[in-house]
C-alpha positions as CSV (number, residue, x, y, z in Angstrom):
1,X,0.0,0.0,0.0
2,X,0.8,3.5,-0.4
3,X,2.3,5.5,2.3
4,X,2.0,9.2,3.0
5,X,5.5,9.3,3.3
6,X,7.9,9.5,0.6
7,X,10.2,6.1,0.1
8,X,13.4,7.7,1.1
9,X,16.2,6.9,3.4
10,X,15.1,9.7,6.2
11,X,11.1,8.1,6.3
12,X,12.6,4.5,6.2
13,X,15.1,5.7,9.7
14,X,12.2,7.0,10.9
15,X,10.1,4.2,10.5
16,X,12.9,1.5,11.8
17,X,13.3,3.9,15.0
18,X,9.2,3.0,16.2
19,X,9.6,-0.7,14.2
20,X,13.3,-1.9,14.4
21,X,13.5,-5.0,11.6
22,X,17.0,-6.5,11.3
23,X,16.3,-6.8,7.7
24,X,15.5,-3.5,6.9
25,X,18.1,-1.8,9.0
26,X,20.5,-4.4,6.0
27,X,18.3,-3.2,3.2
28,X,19.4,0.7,5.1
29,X,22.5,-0.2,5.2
30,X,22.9,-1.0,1.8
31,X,21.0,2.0,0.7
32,X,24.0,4.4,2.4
33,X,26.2,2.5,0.8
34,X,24.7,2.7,-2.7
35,X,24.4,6.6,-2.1
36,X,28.4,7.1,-1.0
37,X,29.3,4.7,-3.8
38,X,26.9,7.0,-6.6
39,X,29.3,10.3,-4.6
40,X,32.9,8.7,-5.3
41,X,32.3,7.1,-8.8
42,X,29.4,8.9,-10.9
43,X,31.2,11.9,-12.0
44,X,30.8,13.5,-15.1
45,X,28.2,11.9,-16.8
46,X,27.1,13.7,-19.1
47,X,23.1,13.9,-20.2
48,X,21.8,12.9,-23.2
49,X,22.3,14.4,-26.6
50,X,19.5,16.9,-27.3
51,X,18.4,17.4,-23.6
52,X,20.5,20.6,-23.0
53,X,18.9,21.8,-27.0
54,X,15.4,21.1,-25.0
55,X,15.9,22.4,-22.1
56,X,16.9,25.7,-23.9
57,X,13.8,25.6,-26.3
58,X,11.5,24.7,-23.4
59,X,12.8,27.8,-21.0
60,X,12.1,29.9,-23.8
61,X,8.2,30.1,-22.5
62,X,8.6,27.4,-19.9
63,X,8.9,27.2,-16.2
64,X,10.8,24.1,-15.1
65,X,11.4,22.0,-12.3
66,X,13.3,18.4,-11.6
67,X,11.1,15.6,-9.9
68,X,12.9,12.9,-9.1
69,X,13.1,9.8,-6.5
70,X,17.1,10.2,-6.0
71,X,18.2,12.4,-3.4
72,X,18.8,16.0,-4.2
73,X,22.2,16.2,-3.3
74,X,22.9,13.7,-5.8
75,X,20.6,15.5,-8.5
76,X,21.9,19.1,-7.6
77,X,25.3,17.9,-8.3
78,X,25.0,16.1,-11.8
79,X,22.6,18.9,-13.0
80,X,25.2,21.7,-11.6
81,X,28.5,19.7,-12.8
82,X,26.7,20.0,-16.6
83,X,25.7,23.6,-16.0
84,X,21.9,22.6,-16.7
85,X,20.5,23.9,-13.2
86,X,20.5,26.9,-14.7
87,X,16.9,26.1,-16.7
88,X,15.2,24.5,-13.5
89,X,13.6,26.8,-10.7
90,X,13.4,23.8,-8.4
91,X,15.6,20.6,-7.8
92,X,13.0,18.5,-6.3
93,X,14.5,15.1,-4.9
94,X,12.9,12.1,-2.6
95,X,13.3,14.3,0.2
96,X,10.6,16.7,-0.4
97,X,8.1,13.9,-1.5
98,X,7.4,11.5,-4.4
99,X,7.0,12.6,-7.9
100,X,3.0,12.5,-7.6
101,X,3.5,14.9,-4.9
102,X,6.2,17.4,-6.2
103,X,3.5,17.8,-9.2
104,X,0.4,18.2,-6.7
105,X,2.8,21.1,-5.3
106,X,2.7,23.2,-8.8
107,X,-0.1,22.0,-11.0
108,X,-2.6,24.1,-9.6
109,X,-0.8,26.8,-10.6
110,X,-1.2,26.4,-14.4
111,X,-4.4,25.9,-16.5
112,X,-5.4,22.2,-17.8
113,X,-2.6,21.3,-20.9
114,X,0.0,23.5,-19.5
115,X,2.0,21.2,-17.2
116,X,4.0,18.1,-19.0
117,X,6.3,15.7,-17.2
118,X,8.7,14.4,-19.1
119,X,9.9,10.4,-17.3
120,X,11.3,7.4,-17.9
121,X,9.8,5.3,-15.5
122,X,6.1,4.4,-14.5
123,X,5.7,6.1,-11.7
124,X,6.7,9.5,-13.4
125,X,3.4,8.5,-15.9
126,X,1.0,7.6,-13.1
127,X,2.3,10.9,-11.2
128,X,1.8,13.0,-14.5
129,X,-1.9,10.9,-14.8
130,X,-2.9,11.6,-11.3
131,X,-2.4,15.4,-11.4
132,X,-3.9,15.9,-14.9
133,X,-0.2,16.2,-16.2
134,X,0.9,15.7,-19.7
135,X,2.8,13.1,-20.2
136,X,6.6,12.6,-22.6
137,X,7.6,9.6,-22.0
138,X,12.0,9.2,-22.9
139,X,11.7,5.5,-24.1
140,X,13.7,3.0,-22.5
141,X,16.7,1.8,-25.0
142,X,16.1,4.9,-27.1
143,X,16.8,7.6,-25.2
144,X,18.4,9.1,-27.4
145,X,15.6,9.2,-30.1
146,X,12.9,10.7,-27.3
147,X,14.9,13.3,-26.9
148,X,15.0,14.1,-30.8
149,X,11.6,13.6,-31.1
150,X,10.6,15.5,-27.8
151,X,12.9,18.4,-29.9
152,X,11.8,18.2,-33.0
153,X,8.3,17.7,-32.3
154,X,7.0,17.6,-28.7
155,X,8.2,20.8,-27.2
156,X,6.2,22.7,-30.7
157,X,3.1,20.4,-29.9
158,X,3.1,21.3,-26.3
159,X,3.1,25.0,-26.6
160,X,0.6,24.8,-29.5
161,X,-2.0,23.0,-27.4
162,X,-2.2,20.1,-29.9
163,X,-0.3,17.5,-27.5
164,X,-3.0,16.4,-25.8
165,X,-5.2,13.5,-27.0
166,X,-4.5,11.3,-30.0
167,X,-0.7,12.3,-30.1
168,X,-0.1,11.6,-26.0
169,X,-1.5,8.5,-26.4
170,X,0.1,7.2,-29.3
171,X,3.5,8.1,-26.7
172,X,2.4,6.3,-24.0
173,X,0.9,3.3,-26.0
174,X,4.5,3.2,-27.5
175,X,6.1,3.4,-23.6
176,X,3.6,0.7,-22.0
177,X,4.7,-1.4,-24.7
178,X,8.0,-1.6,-24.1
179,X,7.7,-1.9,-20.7
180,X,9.2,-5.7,-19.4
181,X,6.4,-7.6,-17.8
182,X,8.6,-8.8,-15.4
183,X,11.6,-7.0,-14.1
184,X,15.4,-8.0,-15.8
185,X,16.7,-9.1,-12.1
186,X,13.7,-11.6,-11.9
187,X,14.1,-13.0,-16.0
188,X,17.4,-14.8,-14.8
């Protein structure tokens, strides 16, 4: 079930402190270790080609934000160490909330068509779904080619107004779809 917490590493301590479980305080462990292993080695990474061509086109008429489940010390420092905090007003990691709620935060703030998320995941589609969001999904495997096509197409559609309907869907159809049915760590 759902939580009202977000699924991050301060709720999970908090939770262990009133329900101490030997195997969650290992699945903790692991989780710290994971997040000073991402510190030392992920470095200089750089984005994918045509995400820095649509974050310029989109802060053109856009306001922008990150919403992400990785903590935002992590996501502050990939986005500053490629100079592309500069189109984001807010770095929004697992700390303040999960992605349905970061949206909930802002969407009332625009009208109806004028708030896309752009994920890679399912969770950023449900999020996007249960806030009346748009929805650009970055294919998984062609990451490259969303972005191209989120370029050369999306970004145009989105300001236009003609993104909504019969074009969203066909994305999403096309993201479900390639979707595993079962995770890769469970096809072994």
């Amino acid at each position: 079930s759902e939580s009202d917490k977000p699924l991050s590493n301060p709720a999970i301590e908090e939770f262990l402190s009133e329900n101490p479980d030997p195997e969650l305080e290992l699945c903790m462990k692991w989780s710290h270790h994971v997040n000073r292993d991402v510190k030392r080695f992920v470095n200089n990474v750089p984005p994918f080609p045509g995400l820095r061509d649509c974050l310029e086109k989109f802060s053109q008429a856009a306001d922008m934000m990150v919403v992400s489940a990785t903590p935002v010390e992590a996501l502050t420092k990939e986005w500053r160490e490629h100079d592309i905090d500069k189109y984001v007003s807010l770095i929004a990691g697992q700390e303040m909330g999960n992605k349905k709620e970061h949206l909930e935060a802002v969407v009332s703030n625009y009208a109806d068509g004028k708030v896309l998320m752009i994920g890679d995941a399912p969770g950023d589609q449900k999020a996007a779904k249960a806030n009346n969001a748009l929805f650009f999904p970055i294919l998984p495997g062609e990451e490259e080619a969303s972005w191209e096509r989120l370029l050369a197409e999306g970004i145009d559609r989105f300001f236009n107004g003609s993104f909504a309907g019969e074009y969203e869907e066909g994305l999403t159809e096309s993201f479900l779809a390639r979707l595993p049915n079962d995770p890769p760590w469970n096809q072994e």
